[in-house]
N, C-alpha and C positions, 0 to 999 in steps of 0.2 A: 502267556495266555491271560490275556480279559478275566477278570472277574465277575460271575453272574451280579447282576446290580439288582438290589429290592426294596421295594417300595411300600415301606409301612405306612399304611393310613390308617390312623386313632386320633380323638380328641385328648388320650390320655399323656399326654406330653411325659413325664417321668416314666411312663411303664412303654412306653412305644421308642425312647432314645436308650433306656435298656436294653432291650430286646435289638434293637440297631448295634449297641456297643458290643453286644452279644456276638451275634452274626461277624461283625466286623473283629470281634479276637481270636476267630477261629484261622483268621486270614483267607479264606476260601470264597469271602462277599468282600461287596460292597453295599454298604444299607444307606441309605434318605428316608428321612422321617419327614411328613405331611399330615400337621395336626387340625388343619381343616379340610373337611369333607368338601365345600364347594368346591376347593383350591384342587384337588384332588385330581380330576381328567386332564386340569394344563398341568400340574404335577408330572404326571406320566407321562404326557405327551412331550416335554422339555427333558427328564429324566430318562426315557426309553428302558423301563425295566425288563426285565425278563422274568420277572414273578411280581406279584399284590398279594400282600398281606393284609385284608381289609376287615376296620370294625363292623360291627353289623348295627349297634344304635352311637350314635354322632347327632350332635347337637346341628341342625339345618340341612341333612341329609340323611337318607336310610345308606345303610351300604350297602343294600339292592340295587336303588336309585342310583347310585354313585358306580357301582359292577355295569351296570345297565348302559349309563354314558362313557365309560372307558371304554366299552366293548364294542360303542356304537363309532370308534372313532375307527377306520379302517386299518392304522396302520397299530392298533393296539388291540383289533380284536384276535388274536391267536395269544397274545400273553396271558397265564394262567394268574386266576385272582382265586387264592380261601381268603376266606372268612374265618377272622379272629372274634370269640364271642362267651360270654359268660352265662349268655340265655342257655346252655348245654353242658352240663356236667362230663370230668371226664370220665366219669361211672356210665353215664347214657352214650357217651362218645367208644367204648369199647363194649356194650351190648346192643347199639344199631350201627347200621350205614350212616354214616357222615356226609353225604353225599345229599346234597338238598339243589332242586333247581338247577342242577349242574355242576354247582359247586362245592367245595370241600368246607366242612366246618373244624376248627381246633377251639378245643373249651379255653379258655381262660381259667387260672392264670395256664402258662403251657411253660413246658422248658424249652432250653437252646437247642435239647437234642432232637426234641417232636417236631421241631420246627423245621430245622436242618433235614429230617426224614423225608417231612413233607415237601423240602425245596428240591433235597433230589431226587425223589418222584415224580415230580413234576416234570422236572429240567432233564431227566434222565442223564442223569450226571452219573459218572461210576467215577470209584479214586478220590473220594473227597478228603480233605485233611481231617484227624480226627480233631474228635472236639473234647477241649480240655474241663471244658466247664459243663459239657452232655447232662448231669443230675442237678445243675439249679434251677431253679425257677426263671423265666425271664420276667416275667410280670406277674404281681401280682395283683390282678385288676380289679378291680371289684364292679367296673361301671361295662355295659355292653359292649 
């Protein structure tokens, strides 16, 4: 069986191939990291993910703008995009809805395990492999 494939888009190149080497030691992914935002819709559209994990401020795109045009492409708009972001604490992130505009927010930095949650929520995946490394950190980001 295929492995779901995920498509991190961040300008933070170290905390975004983290978070990929992450995903990818659980063996249960396959992750591509895209540390430009313009690059980002032929990104996916060449990669065919089944989940976006996307920054929310990026140097030459919003990650609104950037949700907006992957979404606009017909055969990627049913793929699910959150939004990774540090503009949101994970103290605000477990006393409101995450849910903004549609889409799902995870605070920065996040672990491999909140992350994993979030993809098989999405993907409605049951049976996932556990994950060994579920309590570190995957990034620690400090930029949006």
């Amino acid at each position: 069986m295929a492995k779901p494939k995920i498509l991190i888009v961040d300008d933070d190149i170290a905390s975004s191939r983290l978070l990929a080497m992450g995903l990818e030691k659980t063996g249960s992914f396959s992750a591509r990291v895209e540390n430009d935002a313009l690059r980002a819709p032929s990104t996916a559209r060449e990669y065919r993910p089944e989940m976006i994990l996307l920054d929310v401020c990026m140097p030459g795109a919003d990650g609104g703008d950037v949700a907006f045009r992957i979404h606009s492409d017909p055969a990627l708009r049913s793929t699910p995009i959150v939004f990774l972001t540090s503009l949101v604490s994970g103290q605000e992130a477990n006393t409101q809805s995450m849910m903004r505009g549609g889409y799902e927010f995870l605070p920065k930095p996040v672990s491999i395990g909140k992350v994993i949650e979030c993809i098989d929520r999405h993907l409605a995946r049951t049976g996932s492999a556990p994950d060994p490394i579920a309590g570190e950190t995957a990034a620690n980001v400090s930029r949006g």
